[in-house]
C-alpha positions as CSV (number, residue, x, y, z in Angstrom):
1,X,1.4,-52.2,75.0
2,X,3.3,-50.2,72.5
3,X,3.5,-46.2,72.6
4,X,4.9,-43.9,70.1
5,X,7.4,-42.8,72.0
6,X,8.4,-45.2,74.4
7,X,6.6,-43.6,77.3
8,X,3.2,-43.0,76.8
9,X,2.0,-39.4,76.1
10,X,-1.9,-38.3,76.8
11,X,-2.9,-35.3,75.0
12,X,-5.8,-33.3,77.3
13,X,-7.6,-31.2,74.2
14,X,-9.1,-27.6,75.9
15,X,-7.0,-28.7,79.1
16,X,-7.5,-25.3,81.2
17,X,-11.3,-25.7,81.0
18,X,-13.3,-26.8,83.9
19,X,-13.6,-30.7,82.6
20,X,-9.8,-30.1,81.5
21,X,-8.4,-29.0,84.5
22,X,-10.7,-31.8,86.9
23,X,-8.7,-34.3,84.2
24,X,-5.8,-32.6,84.9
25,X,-5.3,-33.0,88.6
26,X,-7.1,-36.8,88.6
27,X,-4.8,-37.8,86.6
28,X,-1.8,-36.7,87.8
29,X,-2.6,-38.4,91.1
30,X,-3.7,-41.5,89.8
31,X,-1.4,-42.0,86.5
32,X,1.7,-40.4,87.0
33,X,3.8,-42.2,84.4
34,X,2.2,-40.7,81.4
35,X,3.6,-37.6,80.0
36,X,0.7,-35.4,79.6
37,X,0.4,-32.6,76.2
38,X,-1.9,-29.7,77.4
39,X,-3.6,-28.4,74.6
40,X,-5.8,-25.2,74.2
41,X,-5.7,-21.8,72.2
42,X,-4.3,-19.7,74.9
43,X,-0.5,-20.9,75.7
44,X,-0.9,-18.5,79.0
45,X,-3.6,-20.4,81.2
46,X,-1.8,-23.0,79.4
47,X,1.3,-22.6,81.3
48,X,-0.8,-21.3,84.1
49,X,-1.5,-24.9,84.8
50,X,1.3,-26.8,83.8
51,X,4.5,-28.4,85.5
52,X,7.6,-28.9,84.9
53,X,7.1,-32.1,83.0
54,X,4.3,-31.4,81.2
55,X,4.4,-29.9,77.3
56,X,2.2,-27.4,76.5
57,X,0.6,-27.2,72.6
58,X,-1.2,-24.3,71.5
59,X,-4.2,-25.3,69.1
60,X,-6.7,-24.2,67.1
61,X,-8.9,-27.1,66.8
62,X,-10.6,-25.4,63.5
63,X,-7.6,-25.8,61.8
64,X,-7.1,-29.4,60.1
65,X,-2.9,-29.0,60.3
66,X,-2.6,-27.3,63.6
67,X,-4.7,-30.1,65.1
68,X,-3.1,-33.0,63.1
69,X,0.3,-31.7,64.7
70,X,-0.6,-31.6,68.2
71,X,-2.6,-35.1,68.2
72,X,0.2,-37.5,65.8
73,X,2.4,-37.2,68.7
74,X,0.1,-38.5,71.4
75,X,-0.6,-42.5,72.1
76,X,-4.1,-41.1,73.7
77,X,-6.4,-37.6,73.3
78,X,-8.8,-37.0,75.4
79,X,-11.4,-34.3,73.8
80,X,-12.6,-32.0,76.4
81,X,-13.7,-29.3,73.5
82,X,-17.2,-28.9,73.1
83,X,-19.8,-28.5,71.7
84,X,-19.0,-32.2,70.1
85,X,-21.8,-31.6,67.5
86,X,-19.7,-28.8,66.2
87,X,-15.8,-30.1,66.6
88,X,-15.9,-34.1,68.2
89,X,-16.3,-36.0,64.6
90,X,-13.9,-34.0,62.9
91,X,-11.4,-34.2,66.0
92,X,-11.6,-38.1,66.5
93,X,-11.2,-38.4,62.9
94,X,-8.2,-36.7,62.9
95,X,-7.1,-38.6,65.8
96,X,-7.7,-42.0,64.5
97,X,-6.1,-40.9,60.8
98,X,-3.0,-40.3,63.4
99,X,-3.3,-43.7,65.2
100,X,-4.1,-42.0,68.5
101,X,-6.8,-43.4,70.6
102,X,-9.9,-41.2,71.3
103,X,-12.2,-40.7,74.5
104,X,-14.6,-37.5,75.2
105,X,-17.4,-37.5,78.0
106,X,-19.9,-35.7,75.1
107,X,-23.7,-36.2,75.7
108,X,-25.0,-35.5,72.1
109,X,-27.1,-38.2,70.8
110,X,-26.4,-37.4,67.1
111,X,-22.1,-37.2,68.2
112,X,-22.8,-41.1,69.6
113,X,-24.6,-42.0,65.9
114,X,-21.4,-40.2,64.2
115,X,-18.6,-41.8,65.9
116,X,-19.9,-44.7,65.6
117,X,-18.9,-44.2,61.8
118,X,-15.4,-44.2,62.7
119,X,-15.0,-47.7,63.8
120,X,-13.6,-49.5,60.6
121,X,-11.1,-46.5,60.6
122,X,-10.4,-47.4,64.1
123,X,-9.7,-51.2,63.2
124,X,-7.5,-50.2,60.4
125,X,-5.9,-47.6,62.7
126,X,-5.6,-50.3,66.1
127,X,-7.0,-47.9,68.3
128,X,-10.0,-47.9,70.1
129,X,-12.7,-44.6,70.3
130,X,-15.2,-43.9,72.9
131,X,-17.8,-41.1,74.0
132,X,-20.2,-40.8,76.7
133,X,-17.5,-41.3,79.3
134,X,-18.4,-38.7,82.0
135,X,-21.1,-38.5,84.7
136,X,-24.1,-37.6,82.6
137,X,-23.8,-39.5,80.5
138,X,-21.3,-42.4,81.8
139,X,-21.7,-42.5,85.7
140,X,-25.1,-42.4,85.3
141,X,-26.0,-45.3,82.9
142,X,-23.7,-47.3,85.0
143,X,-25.6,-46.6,88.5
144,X,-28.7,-47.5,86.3
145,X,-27.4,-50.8,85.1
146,X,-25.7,-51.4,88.8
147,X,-29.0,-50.8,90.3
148,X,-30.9,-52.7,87.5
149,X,-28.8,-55.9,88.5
150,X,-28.6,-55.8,92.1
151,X,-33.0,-55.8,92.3
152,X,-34.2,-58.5,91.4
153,X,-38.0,-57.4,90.6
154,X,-39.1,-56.5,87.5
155,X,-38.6,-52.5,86.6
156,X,-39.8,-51.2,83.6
157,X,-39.3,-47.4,83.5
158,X,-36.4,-45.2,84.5
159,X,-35.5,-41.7,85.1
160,X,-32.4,-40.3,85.0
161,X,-31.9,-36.6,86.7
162,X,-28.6,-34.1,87.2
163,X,-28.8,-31.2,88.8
164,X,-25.5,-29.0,89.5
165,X,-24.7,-26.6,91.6
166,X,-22.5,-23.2,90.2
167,X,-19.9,-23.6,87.4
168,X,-16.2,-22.0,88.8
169,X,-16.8,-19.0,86.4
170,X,-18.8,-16.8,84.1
171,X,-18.1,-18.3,80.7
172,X,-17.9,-22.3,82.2
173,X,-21.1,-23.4,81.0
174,X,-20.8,-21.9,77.3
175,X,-19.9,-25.0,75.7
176,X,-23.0,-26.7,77.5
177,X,-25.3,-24.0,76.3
178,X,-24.2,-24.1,72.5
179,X,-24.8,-27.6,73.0
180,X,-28.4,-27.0,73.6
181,X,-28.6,-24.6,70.9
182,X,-27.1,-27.0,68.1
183,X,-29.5,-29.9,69.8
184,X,-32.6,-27.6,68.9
185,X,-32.0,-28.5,65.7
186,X,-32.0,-32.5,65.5
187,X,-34.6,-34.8,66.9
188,X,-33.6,-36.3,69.7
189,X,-35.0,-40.3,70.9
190,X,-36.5,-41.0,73.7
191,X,-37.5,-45.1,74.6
192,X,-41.4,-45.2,75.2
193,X,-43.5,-48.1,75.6
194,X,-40.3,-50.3,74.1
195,X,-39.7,-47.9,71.0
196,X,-37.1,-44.9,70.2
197,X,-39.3,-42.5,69.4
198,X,-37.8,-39.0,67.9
199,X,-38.6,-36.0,70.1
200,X,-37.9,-32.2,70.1
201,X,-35.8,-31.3,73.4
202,X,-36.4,-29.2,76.1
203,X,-40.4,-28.9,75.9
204,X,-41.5,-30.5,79.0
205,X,-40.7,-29.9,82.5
206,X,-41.3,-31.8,85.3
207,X,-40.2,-31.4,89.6
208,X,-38.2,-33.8,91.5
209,X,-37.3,-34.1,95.1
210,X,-33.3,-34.3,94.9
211,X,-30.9,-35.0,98.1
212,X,-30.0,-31.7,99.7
213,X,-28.4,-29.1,99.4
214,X,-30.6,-29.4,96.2
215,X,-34.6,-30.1,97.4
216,X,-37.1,-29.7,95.3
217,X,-35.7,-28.4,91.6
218,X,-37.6,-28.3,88.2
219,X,-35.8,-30.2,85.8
220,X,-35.8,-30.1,81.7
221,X,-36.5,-32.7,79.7
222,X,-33.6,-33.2,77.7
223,X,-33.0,-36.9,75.7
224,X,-29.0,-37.6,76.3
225,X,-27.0,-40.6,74.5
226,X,-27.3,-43.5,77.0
227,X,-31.0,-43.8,76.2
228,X,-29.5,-45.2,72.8
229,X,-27.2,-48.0,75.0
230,X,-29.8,-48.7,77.4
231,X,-32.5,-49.2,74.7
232,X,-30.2,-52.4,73.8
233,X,-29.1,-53.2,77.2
234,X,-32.2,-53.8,79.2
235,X,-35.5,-54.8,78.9
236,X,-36.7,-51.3,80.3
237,X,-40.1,-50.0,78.1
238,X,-39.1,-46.4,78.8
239,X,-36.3,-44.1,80.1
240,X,-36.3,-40.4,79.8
241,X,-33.6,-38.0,81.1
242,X,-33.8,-35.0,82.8
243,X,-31.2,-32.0,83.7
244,X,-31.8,-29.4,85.8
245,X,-31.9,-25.9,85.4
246,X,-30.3,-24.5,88.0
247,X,-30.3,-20.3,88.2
248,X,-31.3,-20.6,84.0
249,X,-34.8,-19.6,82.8
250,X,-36.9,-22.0,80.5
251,X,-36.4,-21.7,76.9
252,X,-40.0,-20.3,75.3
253,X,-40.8,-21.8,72.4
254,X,-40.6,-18.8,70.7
255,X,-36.9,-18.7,71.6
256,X,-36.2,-22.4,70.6
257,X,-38.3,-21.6,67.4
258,X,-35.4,-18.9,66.2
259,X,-32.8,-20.4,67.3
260,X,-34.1,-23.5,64.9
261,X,-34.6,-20.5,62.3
262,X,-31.2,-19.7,62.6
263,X,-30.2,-23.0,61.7
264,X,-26.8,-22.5,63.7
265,X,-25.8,-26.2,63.0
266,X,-25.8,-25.5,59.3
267,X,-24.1,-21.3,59.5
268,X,-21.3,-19.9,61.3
269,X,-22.6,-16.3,61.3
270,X,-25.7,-17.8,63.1
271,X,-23.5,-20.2,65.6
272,X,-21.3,-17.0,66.9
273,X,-24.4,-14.5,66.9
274,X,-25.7,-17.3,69.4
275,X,-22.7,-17.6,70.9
276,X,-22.5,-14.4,71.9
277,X,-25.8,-14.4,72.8
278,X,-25.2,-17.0,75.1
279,X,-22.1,-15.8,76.5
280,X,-24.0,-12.4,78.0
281,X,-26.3,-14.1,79.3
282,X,-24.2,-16.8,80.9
283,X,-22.1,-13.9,83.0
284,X,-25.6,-12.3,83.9
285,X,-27.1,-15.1,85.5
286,X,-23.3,-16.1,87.3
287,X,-23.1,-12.9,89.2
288,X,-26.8,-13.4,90.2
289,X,-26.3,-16.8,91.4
290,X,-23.0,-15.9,93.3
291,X,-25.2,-13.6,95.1
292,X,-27.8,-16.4,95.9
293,X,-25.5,-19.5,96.1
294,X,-21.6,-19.9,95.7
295,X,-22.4,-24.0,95.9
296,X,-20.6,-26.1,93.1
297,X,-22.4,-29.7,94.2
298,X,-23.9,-31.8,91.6
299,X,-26.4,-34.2,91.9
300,X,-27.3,-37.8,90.0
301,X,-30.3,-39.4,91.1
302,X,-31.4,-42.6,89.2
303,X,-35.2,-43.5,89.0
304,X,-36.5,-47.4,88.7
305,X,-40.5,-47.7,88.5
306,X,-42.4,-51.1,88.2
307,X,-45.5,-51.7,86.9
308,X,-47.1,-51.1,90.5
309,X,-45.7,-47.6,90.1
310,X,-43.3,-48.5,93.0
311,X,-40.1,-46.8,92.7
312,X,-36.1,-47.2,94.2
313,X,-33.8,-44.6,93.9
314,X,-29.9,-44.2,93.7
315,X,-28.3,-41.1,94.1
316,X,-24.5,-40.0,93.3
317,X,-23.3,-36.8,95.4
318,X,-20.9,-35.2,93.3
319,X,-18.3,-32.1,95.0
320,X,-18.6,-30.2,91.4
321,X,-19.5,-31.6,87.8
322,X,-16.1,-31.2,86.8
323,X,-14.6,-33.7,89.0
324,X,-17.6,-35.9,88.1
325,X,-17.1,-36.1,84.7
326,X,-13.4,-36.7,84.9
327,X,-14.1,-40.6,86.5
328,X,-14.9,-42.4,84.2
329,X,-12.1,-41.0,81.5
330,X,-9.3,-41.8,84.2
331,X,-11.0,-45.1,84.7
332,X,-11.1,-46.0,80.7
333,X,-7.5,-44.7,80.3
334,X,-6.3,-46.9,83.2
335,X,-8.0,-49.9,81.0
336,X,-6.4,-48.4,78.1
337,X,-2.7,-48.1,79.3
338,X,-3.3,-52.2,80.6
339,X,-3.9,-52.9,77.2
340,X,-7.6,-54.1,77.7
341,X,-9.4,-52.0,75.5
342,X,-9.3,-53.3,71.6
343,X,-9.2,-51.0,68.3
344,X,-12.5,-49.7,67.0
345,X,-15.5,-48.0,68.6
346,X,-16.6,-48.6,71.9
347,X,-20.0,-48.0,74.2
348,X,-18.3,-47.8,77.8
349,X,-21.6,-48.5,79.1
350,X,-21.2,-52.7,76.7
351,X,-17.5,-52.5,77.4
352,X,-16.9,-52.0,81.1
353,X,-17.8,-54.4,84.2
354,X,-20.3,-52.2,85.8
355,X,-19.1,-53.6,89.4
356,X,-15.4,-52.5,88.8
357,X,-15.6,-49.5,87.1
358,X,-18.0,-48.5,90.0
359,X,-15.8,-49.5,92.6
360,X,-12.7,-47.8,90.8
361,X,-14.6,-44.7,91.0
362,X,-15.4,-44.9,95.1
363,X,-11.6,-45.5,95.3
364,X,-10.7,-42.7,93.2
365,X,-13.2,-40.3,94.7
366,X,-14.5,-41.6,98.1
367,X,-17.0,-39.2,98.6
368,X,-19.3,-40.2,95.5
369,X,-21.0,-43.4,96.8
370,X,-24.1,-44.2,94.9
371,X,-26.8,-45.5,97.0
């Protein structure tokens, strides 16, 4: 395989964040030959977490040049800058215009329809694009399918639950939260009896029994991409997805019915009033969950029901999300630097050997066993 540069050079885009810095220290273990371009808007936790051999790029990714000139130089970005309704199309077009290959672990339903769009650009360009490579979604649909294969009775429905512990700090979980906000506004799909059928997020909620430290946890129902993937990849009638609240309180529908008002997809004044919003009330429930539980763990457990109602389960033990949702990016840029991944778009859950990239992921992290 051909780099720009002779070695290749991976570009980690919002590389002091949580996801950023799990990347960070995964891939240093596991690839050390790549030379890795640290990206972010503040060049001090920048340098906070870099070495000697890294280079560190300071970015705005709102402006067109500034990000044009940070990713032409890399052979592969990986886009750990949410919310990707707001900044992932724009960033992997810029990527691909600059024949740099794309991944990002998003989880917006709407972000999987837009990339999508990209492939021809990414044929032209002879490099390939991804999203939905984390743990929910990416681990997740791959446990499904793993567990799917290795029964061989006939399931029909599926659940799919995550439930985390802490985030490392007050202002971790931002990005997730203005994710919520900009999925208020789009309908969401959901497969029931055999159909996509458009939904509005976060109305019902519903109590599972979770390994400990967890227990019993209400969970949100919240549609995330793979139900797209899986639709085409099974013969399941229905799959729903669930995440779990954790220390949060239940949207009203009062709430969800301004924030849809606000139309924060569509105005900047009403995304960074939300933002801000968001942001206070993220450090206010942090400090009152440090009180109650300093725990990090997250938690995937994957739900098979046949038509008897009998149910198997597989659950994935995760030390922090973080970590979690760094897998399956190491794993596809380990494909990617042996030159097994073509140009264009790709779903990781059509492209990879479930059995491999599963096993990959035991050896890389030995503690996350699904079972």
């Amino acid at each position: 395989m051909q780099f720009k540069n002779g070695t290749p050079r991976i570009i980690i885009l919002g590389a002091y964040g949580q996801v950023g810095v799990a990347l960070l220290r995964l891939f240093k273990k596991h690839l050390p030959d790549p030379q890795y371009i640290l990206a972010g808007r503040d060049r001090t936790r920048l340098k906070a977490i870099a070495d000697r051999n890294d280079r560190v790029c300071t970015l705005d990714v709102g402006d067109p040049e500034s990000l044009r000139a940070a990713v032409r130089e890399a052979d592969l970005a990986i886009n750990c800058i949410g919310p990707y309704l707001k900044y992932g199309h724009e960033i992997a077009r810029t990527c691909v215009a600059s024949g740099t290959a794309y991944f990002d672990p998003a989880s917006e339903q709407e972000h999987y329809v837009r990339m999508q769009r990209l492939n021809s650009a990414a044929h032209h360009s002879g490099v390939p694009i991804m999203t939905g490579l984390g743990s929910y979604p990416g681990l997740s649909g791959l446990i499904l399918l793993h567990l799917l294969r290795s029964n061989p009775d006939e399931y029909t429905e599926a659940r799919m639950y995550v439930a985390t512990g802490n985030t490392t700090g007050p202002d971790a979980g931002l990005a997730s939260y203005m994710t919520a906000v900009l999925e208020y506004n789009y309908k969401l799909r959901e497969l029931h009896d055999g159909d996509l059928r458009e939904v509005h997020p976060g109305r019902e909620i519903c109590q599972v029994e979770l390994p400990e430290p967890f227990g019993k946890m209400k969970l949100l129902n919240w549609p995330q991409m793979e139900i797209l993937s899986l639709a085409k990849l099974t013969a399941l009638s229905s799959l729903r997805t669930f995440i779990g609240l954790g220390h949060s309180e239940t949207p009203s529908r009062l709430q969800i019915g301004l924030i849809r008002l606000l139309r924060p997809h569509r105005f900047e004044w009403s995304y960074q009033l939300l933002k801000a919003i968001a942001r206070r009330r993220l450090r206010s429930e942090y400090q009152k969950a440090q009180a109650v539980d300093p725990g990090t763990a997250a938690v995937l457990q994957i739900e098979l029901l046949n038509q008897e109602r009998r149910s198997i389960r597989a659950n994935a033990l995760l030390p922090d999300m973080a970590t979690g949702t760094a897998l399956l990016p190491l794993y596809a840029s380990e494909c990617w630097l042996r030159g097994t991944i073509l140009p264009g778009w790709h779903d990781p859950l059509e492209l990879f050997d479930t059995a491999d990239a599963l096993n990959r992921i035991r050896r890389i992290e030995p503690g996350i066993d699904p079972s």
